[in-house]
N, C-alpha and C positions, 0 to 999 in steps of 0.2 A: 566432892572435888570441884564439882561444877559450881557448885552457891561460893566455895571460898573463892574461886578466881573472880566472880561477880564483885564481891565483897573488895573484892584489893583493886580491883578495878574503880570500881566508888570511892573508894576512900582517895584514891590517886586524884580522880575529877575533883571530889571537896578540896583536897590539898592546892593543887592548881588554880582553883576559883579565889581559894583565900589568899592566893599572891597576885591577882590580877593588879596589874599595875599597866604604867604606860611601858614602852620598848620603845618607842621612839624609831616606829615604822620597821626593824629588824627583819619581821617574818615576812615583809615585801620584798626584801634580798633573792639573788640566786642561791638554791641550793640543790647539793646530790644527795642522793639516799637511796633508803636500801626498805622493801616492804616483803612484810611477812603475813601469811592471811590467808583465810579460807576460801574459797570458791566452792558454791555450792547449784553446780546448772540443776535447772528445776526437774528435768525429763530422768535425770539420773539420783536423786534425793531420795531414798528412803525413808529420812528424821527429818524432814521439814518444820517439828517443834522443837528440835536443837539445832540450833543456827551456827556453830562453830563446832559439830564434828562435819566430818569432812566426809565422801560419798564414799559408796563400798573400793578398795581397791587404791585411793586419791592419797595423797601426802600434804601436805599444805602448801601454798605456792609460794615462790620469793620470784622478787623483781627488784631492779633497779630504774629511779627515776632522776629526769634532770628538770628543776624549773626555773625558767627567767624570771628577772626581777619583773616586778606588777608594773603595767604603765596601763594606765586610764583606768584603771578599776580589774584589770586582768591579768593575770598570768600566764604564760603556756607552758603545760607540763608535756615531755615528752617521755614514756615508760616502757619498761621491755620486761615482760612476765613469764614466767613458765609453770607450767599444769601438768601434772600427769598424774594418766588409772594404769596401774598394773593388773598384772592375771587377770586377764578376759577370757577365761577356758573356756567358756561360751561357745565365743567366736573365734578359737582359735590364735587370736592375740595377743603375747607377751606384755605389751603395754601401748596406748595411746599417749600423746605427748604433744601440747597446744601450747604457742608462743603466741603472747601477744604482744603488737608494737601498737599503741596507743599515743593520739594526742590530743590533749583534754585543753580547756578554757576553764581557771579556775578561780573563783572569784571571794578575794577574804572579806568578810563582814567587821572583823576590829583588828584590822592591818596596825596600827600603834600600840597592841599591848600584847603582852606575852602570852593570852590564850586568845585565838582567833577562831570564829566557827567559819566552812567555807562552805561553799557548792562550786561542784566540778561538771564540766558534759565535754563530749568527745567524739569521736571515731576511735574503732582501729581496725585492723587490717591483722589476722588470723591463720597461722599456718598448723597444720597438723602431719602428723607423722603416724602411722600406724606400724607397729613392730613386730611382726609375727613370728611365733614360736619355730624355735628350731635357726639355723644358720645354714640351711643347703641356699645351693644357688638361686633355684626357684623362685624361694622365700624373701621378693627383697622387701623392704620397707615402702611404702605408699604414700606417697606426699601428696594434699592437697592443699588448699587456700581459700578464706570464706573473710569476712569481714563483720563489723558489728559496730556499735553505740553504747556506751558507759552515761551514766546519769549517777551522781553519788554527794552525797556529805559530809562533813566529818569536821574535824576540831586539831588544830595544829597549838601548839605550847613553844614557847620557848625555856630552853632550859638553864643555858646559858649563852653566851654573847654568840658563838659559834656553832650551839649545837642546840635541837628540836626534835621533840619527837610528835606524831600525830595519829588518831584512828578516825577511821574511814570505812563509811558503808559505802558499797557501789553497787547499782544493777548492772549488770554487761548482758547487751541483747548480742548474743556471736553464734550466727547460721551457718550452714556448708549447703552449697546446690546437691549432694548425696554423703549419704549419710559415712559416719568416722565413729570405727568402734558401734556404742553401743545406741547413736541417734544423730540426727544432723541438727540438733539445736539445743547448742552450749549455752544457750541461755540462762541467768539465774543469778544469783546476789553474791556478793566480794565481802568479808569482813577482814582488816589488816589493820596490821598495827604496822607505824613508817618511824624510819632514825633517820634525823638528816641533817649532815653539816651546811651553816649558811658559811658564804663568802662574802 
């Protein structure tokens, strides 16, 4: 299952290469989108040789982003993400659940044609929720706040005049002063795949 999604994957890249052409600066536009994609913090990875199944308990995240048009060579993306592990019987908790609000500097390398490679770097800013089993009073939910650094690459396409889609590797360094769920450092690699209408 795993070598055919590779397979369709490649074949998608050659297709796209064979229509490189100009766009006539397009993918410099504003646009919103929608990402779908793995996070895999390193402390909690079991398969660190399969890079897009996801840690014991995790779901794959989605997020929505928004980026301004390019001026001087940059872009700014600003994104809102959500992560969660369920059944931590371990510890006792129903689910962990990590929002990120990121905002990255993102820089395309062939802004005039329909496939563009980029590099991305960032902050963000990290909140967590711990959710513990059971609904008595007691039991409430636990919020904290921790913050982190995105560094990533990837390849944006246009597909048509309005609409792109792009994949993206990211490292995200995301710490807590004490620990959330199963470690205080969320640290570890993003693979996603993003849809996004230009304006």
């Amino acid at each position: 299952m795993r070598h055919a999604l590779l397979i369709h994957i490649f074949a998608f890249f050659c297709l796209a290469l064979a229509t490189l052409s100009p766009a006539k600066g397009q993918l410099t536009r504003a646009n919103i989108g929608l990402d779908y994609g793995v996070w895999k913090p390193s402390a909690l990875d079991a398969y660190p040789n399969q890079p897009i199944k996801n840690v014991d308990g995790a779901a794959p995240y989605l997020g929505f982003a928004f980026t301004a048009p390019r001026f001087k060579g940059h872009a700014i993306r600003l994104s809102l993400m959500q992560w969660q592990q369920r059944d931590l019987v371990e510890i006792d908790l129903e689910s962990v659940t990590l929002r990120h609000l990121s905002v990255d500097l993102k820089y395309l390398v062939l802004p005039d044609y329909k496939i563009s490679p980029y590099v991305s770097y960032g902050v963000a800013a990290i909140w967590s929720r711990e959710q513990p089993h059971g609904s008595s009073a007691e039991k409430i939910p636990l919020d904290r706040a921790g913050w982190g650094f995105n560094l990533g690459a990837g390849i944006d396409f246009l597909l048509m005049t309005h609409a792109g889609m792009g994949v993206e590797y990211q490292y995200s360094y995301a710490v807590f002063a004490k620990r959330v769920g199963l470690t205080d450092n969320y640290s570890g690699p993003k693979i996603a795949i993003k849809l996004f209408y230009l304006f």
